[in-house]
Backbone as CSV, one residue per row, in Angstrom:
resi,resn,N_x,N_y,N_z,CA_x,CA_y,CA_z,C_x,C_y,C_z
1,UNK,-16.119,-3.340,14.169,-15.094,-3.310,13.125,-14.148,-2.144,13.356
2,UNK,-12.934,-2.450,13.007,-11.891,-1.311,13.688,-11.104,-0.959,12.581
3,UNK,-10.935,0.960,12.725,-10.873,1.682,11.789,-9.766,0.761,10.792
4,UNK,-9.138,1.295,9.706,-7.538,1.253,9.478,-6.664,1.490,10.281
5,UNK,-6.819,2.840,10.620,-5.612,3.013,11.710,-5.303,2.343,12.948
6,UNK,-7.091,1.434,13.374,-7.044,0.986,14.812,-6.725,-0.229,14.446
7,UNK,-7.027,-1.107,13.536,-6.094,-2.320,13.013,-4.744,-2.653,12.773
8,UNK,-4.082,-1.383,12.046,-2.650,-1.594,12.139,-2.154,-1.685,13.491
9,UNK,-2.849,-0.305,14.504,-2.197,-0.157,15.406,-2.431,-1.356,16.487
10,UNK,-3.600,-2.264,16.511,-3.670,-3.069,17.201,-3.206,-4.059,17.267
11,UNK,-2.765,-4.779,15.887,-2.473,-6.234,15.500,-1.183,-5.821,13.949
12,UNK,-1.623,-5.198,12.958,-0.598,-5.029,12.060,0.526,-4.185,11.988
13,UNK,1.105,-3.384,12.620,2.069,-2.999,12.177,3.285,-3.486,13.117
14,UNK,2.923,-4.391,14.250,3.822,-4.956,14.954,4.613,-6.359,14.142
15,UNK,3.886,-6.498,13.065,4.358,-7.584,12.540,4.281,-7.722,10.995
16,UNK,4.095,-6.644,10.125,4.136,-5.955,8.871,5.148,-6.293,8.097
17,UNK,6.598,-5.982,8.876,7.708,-6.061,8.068,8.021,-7.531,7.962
18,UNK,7.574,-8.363,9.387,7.849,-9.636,9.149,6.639,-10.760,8.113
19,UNK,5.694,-10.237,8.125,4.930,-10.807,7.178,4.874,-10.973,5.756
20,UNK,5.895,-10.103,5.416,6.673,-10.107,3.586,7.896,-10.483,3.732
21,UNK,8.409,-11.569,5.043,9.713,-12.013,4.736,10.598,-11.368,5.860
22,UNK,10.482,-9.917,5.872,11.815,-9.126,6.808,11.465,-7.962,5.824
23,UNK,12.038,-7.052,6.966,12.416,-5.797,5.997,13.119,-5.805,4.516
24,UNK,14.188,-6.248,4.840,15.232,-6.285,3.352,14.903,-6.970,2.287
25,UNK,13.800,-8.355,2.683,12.690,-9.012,1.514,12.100,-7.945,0.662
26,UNK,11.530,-7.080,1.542,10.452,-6.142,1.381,10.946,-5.256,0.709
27,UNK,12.315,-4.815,0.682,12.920,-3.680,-0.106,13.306,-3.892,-1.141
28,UNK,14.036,-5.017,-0.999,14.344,-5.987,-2.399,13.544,-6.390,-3.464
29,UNK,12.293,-6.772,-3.329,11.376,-7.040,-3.787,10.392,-5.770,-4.693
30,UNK,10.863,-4.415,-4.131,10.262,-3.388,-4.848,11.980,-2.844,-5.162
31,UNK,13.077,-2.778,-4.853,14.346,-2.553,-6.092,13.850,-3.131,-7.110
32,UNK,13.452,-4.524,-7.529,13.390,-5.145,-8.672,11.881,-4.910,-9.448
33,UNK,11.155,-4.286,-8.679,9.884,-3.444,-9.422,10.271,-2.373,-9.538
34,UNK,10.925,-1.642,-9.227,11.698,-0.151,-9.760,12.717,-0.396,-11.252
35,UNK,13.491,-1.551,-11.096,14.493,-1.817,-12.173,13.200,-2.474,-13.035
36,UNK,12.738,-3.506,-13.064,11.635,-4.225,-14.395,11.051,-3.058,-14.978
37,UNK,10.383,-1.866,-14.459,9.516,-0.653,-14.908,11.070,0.142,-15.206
38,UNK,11.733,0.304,-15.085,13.095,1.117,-15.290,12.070,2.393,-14.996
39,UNK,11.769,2.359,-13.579,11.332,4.031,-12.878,13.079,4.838,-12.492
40,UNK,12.961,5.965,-12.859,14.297,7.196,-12.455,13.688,8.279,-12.979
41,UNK,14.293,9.422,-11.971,13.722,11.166,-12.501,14.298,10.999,-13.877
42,UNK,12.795,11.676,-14.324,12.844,12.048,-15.661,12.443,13.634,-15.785
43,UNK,11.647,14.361,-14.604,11.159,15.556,-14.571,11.639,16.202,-13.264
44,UNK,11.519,16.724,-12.369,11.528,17.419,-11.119,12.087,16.375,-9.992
45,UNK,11.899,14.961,-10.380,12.341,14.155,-9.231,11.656,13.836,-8.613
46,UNK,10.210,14.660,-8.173,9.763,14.154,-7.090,9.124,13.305,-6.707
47,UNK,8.363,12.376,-6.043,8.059,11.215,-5.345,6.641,11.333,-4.349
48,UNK,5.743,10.963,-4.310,4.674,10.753,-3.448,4.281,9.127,-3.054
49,UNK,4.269,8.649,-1.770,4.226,7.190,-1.669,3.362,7.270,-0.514
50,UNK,2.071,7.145,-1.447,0.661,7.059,-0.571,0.536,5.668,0.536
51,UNK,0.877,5.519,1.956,0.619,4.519,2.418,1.932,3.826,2.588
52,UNK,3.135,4.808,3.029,4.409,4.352,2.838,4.414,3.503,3.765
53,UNK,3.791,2.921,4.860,4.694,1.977,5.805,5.808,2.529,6.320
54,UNK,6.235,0.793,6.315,7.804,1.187,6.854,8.978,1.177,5.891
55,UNK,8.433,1.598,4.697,9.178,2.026,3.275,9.885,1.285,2.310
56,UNK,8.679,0.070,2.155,8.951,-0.888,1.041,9.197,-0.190,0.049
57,UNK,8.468,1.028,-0.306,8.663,1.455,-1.663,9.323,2.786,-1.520
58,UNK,9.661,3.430,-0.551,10.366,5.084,-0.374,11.242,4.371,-0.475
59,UNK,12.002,3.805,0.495,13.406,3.813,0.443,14.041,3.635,-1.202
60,UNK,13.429,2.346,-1.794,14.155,1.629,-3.184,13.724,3.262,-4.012
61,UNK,12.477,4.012,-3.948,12.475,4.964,-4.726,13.585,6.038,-4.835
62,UNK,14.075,6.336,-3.668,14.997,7.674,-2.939,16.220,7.151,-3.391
63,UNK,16.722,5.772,-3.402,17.827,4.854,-3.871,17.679,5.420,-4.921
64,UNK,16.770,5.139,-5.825,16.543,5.247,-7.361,17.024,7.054,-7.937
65,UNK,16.975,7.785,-6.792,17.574,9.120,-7.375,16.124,10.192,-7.222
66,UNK,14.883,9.930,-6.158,13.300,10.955,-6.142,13.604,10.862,-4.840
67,UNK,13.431,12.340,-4.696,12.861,12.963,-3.361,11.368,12.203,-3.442
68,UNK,11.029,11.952,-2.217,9.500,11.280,-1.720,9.315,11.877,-0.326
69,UNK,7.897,12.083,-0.659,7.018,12.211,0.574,6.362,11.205,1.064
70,UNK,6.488,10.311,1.700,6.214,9.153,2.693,5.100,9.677,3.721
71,UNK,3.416,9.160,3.382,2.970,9.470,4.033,2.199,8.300,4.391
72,UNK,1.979,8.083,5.853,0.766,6.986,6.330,0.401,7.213,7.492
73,UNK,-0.655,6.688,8.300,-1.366,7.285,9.087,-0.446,6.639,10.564
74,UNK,0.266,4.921,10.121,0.723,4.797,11.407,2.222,5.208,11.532
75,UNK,2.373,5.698,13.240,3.638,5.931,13.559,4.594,4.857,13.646
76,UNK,4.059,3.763,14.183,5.414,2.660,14.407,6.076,2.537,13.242
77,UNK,5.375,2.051,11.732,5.463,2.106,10.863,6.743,3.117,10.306
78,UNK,5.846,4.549,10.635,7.121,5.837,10.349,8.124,5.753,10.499
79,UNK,8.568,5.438,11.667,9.281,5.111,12.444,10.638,4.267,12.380
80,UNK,9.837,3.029,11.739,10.802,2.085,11.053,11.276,2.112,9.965
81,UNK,10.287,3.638,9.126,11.140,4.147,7.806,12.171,4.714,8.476
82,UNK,11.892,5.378,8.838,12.917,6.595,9.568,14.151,5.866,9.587
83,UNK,14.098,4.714,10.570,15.478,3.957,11.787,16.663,3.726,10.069
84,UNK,15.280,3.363,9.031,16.058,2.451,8.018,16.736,3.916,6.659
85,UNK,16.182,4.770,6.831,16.054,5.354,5.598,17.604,6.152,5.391
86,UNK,18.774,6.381,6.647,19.719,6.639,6.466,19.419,8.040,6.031
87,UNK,20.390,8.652,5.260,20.703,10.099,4.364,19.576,10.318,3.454
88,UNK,18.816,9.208,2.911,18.206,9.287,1.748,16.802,10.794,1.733
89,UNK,16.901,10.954,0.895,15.977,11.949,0.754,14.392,11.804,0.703
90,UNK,13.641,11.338,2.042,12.977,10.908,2.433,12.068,11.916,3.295
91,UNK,10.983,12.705,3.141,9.890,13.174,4.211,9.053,12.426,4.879
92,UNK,9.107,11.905,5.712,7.759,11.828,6.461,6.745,12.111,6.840
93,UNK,5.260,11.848,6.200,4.414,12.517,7.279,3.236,12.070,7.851
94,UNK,3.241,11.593,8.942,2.151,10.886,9.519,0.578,11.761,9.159
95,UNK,-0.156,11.232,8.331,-1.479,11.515,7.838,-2.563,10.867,7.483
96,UNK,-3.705,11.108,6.653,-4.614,10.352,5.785,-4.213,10.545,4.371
97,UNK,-3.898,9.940,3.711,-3.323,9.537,2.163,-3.786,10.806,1.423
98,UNK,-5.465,10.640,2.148,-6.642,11.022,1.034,-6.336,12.643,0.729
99,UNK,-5.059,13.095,2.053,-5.205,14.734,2.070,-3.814,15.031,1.633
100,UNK,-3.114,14.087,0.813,-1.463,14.114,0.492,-1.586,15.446,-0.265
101,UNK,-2.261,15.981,-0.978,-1.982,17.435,-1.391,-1.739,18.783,-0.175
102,UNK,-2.334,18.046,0.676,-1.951,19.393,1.947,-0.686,19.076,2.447
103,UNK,0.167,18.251,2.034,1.539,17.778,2.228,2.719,18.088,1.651
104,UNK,2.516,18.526,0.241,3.057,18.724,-1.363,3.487,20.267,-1.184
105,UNK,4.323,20.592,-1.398,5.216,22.358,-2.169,4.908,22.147,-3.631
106,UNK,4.923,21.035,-3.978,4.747,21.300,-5.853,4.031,20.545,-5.953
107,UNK,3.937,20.289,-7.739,3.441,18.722,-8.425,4.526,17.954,-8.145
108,UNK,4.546,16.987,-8.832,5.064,15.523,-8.063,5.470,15.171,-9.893
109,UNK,6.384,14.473,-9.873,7.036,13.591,-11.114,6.094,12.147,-10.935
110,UNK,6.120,10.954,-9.121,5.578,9.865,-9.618,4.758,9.918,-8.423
111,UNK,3.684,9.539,-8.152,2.574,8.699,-7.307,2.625,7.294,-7.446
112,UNK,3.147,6.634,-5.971,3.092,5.518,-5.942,1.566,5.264,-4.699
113,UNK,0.520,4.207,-4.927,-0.135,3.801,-3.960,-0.034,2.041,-4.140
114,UNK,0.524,1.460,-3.377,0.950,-0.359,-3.305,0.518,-1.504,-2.413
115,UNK,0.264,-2.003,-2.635,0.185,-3.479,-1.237,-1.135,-3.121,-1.088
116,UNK,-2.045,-3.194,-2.017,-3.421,-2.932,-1.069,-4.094,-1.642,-0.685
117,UNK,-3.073,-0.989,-0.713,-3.207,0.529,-0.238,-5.068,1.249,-0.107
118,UNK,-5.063,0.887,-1.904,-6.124,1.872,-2.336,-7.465,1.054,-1.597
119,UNK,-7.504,0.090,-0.800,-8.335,-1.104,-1.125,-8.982,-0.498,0.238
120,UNK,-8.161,-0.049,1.587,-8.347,1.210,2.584,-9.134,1.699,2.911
121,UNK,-9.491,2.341,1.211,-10.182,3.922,1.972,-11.382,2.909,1.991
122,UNK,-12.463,4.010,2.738,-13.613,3.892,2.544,-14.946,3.561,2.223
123,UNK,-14.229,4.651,1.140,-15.953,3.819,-0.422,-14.795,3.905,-1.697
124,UNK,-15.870,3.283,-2.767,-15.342,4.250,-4.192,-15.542,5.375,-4.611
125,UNK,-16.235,6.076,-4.086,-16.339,7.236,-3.841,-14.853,8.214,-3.461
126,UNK,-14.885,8.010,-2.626,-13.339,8.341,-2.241,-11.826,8.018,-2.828
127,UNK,-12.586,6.921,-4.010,-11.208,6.442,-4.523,-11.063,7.468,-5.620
128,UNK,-12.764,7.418,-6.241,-12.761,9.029,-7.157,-11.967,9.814,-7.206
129,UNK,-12.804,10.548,-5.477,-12.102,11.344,-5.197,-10.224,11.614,-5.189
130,UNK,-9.718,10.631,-4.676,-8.439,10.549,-4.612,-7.686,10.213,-6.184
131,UNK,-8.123,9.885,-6.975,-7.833,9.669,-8.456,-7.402,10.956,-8.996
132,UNK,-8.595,11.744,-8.221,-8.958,13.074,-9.208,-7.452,13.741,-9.058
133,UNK,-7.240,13.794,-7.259,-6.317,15.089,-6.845,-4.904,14.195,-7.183
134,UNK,-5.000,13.266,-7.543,-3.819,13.197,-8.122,-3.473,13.194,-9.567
135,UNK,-4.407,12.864,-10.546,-3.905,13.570,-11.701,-3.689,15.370,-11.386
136,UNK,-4.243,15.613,-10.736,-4.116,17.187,-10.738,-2.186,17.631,-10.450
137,UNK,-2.335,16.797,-9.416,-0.715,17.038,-8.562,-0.180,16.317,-9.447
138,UNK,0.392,15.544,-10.205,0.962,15.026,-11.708,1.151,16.592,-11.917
139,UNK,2.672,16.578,-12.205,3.124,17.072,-13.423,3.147,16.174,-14.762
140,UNK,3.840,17.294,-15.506,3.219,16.435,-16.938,4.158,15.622,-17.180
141,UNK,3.291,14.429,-18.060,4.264,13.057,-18.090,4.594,12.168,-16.812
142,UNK,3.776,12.608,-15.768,4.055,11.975,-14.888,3.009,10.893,-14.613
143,UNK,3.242,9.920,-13.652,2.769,8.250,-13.406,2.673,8.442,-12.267
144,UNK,1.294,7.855,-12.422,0.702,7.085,-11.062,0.498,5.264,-11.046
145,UNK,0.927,4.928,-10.114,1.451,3.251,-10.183,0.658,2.640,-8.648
146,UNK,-0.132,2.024,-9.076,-0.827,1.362,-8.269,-0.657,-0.210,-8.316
147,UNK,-0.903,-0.482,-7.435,-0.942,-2.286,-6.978,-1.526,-3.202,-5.628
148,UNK,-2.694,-4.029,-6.099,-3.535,-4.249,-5.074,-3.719,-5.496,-5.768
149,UNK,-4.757,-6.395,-4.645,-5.284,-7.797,-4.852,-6.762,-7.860,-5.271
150,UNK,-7.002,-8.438,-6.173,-8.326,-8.386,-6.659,-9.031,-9.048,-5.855
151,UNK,-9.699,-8.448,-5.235,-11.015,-9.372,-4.433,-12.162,-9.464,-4.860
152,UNK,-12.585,-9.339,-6.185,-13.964,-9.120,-6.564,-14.079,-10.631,-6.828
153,UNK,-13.290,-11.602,-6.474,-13.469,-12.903,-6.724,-13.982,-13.616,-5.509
154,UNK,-14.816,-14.158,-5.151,-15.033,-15.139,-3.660,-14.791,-15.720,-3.306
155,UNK,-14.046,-16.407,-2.229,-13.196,-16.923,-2.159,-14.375,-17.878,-1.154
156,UNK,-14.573,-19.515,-1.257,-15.787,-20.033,-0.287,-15.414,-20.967,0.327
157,UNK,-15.936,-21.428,1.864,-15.970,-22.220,2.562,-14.606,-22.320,3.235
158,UNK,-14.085,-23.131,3.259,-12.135,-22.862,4.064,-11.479,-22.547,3.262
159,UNK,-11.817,-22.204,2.252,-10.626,-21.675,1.397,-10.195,-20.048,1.696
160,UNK,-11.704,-19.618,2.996,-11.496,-18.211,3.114,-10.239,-18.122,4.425
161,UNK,-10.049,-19.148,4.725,-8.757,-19.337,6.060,-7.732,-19.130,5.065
162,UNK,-6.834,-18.249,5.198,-5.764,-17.979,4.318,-4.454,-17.890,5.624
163,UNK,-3.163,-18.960,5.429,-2.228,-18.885,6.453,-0.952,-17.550,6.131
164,UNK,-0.991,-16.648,6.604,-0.203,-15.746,6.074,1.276,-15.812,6.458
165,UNK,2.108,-16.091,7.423,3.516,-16.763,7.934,2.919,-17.283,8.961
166,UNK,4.276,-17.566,9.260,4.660,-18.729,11.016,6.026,-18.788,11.130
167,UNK,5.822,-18.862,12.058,7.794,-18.993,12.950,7.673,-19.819,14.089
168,UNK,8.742,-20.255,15.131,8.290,-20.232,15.921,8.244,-19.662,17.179
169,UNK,7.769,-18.377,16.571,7.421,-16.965,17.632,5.933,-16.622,17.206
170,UNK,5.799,-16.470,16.096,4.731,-16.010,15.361,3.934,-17.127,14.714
171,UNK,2.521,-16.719,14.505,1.503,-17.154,13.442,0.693,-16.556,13.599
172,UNK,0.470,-16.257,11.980,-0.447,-14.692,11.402,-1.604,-16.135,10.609
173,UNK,-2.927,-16.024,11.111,-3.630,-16.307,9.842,-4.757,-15.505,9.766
174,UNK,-5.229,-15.291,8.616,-6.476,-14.237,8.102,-7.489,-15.275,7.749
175,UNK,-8.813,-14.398,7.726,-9.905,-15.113,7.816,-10.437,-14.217,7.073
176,UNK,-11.577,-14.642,5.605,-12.061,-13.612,4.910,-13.335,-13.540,4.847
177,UNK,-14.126,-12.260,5.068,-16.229,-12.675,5.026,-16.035,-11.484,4.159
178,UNK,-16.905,-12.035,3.256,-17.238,-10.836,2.204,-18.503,-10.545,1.887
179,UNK,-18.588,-9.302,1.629,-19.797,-9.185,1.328,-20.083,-8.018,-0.074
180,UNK,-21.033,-7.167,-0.520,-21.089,-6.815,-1.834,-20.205,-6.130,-2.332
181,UNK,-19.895,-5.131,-1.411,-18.714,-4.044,-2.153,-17.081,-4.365,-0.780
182,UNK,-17.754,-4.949,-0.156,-16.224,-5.567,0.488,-16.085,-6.511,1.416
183,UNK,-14.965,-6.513,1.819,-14.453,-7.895,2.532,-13.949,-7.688,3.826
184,UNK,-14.656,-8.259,5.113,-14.345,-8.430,5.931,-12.708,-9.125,6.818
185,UNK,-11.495,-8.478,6.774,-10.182,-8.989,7.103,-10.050,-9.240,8.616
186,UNK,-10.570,-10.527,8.629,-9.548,-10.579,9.957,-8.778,-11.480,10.302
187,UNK,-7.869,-10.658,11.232,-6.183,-10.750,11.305,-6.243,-11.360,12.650
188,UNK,-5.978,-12.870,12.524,-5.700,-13.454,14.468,-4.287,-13.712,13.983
189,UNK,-3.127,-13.222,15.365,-2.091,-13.214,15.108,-1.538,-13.525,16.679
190,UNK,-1.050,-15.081,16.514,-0.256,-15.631,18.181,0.964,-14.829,17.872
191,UNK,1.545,-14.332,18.931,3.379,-14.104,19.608,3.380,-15.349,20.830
192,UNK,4.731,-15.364,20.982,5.221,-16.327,21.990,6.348,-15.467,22.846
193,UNK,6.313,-14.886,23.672,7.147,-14.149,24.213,6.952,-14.746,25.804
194,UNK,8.841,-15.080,26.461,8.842,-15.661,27.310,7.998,-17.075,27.436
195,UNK,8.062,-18.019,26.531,6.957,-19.211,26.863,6.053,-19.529,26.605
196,UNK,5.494,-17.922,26.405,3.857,-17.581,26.643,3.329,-17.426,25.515
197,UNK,2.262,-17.740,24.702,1.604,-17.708,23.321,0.590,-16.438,24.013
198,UNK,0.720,-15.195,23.683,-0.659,-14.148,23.363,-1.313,-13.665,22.394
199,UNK,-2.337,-13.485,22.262,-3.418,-12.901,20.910,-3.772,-12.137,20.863
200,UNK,-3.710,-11.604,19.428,-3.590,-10.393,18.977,-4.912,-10.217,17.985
201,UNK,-5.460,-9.776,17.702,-6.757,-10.130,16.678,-7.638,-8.566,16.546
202,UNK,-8.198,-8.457,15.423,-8.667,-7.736,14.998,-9.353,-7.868,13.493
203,UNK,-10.768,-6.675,12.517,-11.315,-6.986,11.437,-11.063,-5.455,11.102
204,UNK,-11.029,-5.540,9.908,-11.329,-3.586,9.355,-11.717,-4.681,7.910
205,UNK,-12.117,-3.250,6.979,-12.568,-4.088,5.876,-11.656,-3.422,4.537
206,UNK,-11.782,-4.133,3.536,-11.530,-3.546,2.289,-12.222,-3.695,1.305
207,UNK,-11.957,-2.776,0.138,-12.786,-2.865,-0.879,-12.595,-3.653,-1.438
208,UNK,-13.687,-4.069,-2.745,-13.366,-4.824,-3.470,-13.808,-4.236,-4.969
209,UNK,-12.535,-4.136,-5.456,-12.065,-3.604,-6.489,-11.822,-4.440,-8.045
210,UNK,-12.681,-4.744,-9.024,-12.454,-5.022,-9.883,-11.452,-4.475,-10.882
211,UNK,-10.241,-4.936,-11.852,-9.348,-4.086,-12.605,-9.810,-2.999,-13.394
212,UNK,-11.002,-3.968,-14.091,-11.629,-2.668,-15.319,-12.505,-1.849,-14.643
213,UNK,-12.642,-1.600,-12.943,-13.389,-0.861,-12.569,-12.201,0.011,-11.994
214,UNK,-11.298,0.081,-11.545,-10.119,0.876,-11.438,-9.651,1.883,-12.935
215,UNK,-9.526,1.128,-13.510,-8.931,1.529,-14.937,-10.249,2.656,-15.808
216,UNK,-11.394,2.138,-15.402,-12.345,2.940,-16.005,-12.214,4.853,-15.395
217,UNK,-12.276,4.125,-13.777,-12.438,4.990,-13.454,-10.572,6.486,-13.456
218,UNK,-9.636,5.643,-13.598,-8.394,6.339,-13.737,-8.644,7.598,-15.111
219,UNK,-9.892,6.450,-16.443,-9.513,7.385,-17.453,-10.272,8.177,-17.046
220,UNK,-11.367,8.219,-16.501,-12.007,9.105,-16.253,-11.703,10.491,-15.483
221,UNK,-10.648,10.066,-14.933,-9.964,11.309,-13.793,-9.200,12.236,-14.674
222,UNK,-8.989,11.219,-16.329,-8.302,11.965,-17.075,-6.963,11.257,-17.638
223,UNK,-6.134,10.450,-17.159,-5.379,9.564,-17.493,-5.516,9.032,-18.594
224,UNK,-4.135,9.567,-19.639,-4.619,8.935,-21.062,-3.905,7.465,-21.489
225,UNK,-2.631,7.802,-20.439,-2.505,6.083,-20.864,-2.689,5.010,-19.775
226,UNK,-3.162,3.785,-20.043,-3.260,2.873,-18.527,-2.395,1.533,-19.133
227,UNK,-1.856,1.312,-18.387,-1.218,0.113,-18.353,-1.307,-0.787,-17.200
228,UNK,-2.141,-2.061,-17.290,-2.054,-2.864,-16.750,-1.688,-4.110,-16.941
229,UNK,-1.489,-5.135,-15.545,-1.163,-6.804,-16.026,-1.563,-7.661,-14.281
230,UNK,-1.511,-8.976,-14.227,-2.238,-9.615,-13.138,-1.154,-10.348,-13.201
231,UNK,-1.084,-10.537,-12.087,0.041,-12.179,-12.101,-0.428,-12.580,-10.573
232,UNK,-0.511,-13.838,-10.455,-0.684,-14.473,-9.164,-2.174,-13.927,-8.507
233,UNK,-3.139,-13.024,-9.138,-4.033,-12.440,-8.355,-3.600,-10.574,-7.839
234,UNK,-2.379,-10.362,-8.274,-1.930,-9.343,-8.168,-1.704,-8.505,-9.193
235,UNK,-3.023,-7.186,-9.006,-2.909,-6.286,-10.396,-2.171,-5.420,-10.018
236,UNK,-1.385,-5.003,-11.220,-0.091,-4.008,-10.938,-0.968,-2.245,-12.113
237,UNK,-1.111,-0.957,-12.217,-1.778,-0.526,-12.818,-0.702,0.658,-12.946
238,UNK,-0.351,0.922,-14.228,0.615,2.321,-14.087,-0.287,3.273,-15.312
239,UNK,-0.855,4.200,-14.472,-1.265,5.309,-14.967,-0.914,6.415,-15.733
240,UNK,-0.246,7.389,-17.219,0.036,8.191,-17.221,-0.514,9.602,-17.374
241,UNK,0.139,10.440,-17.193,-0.850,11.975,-17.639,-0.396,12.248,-18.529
């Protein structure tokens, strides 16, 4: 089974931006989760975007008027924030999420972690952990906004073949094995370059995260207000201090 980082770098991040459509899908799609939440500095401005990619959510944030720190572990990824991010007031820093306080000059106005992000680390243990140091880095009144796929549901027999795009250059499909506290992802992904169909494939795992087991554990970090909602299988969770 291959780390996070050795999964993106092997099979996902060559084909990331195209798997939500294109880049500009991808940006578009979190402008209009920035405008529905009407997110804009309200305190210091600042911005933390745990697991930025290639900056589905920095860029529309930095648009929005917050300095952000854009941190994720892969470079290609960085990279393609970078090419896209123009003037905007954007840091980069290639890392582990889990250590975004060794990244930070201050507290932070918002914490964004999205797409799965939190689903990543480890254990729950670590999600604890990472809960904790970010209410800490919250300034006051500030939000933490999370959004991931509930997998505590099982998904059985072919229904675990899930087709994720196709072109005809590409086809991404995932395959899901689960087991108690998580789920086995793997990613077989054809290219066609020059003629030629090659494969790309790889498994890492994720957690599996129930809502009211997220939310329990947020108040517990200290978070007095939680706001959540599901749509499509997709929980959206905005935290405040």
């Amino acid at each position: 089974m291959a780390t996070v980082k050795e999964h993106y770098n092997e099979v996902l991040s060559d084909v990331y931006s195209w798997m939500f459509g294109g880049f500009e899908s991808g940006i578009q799609r979190n402008i209009e989760f920035i405008n529905k939440h009407k997110l804009s500095p309200q305190g210091s401005g600042t911005a933390v975007d745990l697991g930025a990619g290639c900056g589905f959510q920095s860029i529309p944030l930095a648009r929005a008027g917050y300095a952000v720190s854009a941190i994720d572990l892969d470079a290609k990824l960085l990279d393609e924030l970078k090419k896209n991010a123009g003037n905007l007031e954007i840091t980069t820093v290639q890392g582990d999420l889990v250590d975004f306080d060794e990244y930070l000059n201050g507290d932070v106005e918002l914490a964004v972690c999205m797409t799965d992000t939190i689903l990543h680390l480890e254990s729950r243990e670590k999600l604890r952990s990472l809960f904790a140091k970010i209410f800490a880095a919250l300034e006051s009144e500030g939000k933490f906004i999370i959004t991931f796929r509930d997998l505590s549901y099982e998904l059985k027999d072919a229904d675990r073949i899930l087709p994720v795009r196709s072109d005809e250059n590409i086809i991404f499909t995932c395959f899901l094995e689960y087991e108690e506290e998580i789920v086995k992802v793997h990613d077989v992904v054809y290219k066609k370059t020059n003629g030629e169909w090659a494969l790309s494939k790889s498994f890492y795992k994720k957690l599996r995260l129930p809502k009211a087991w997220v939310e329990e554990e947020l108040s517990r970090s200290g978070f007095s207000k939680i706001d959540s909602t599901v749509e499509n299988g997709l929980v959206t969770i905005m935290a405040h201090k």
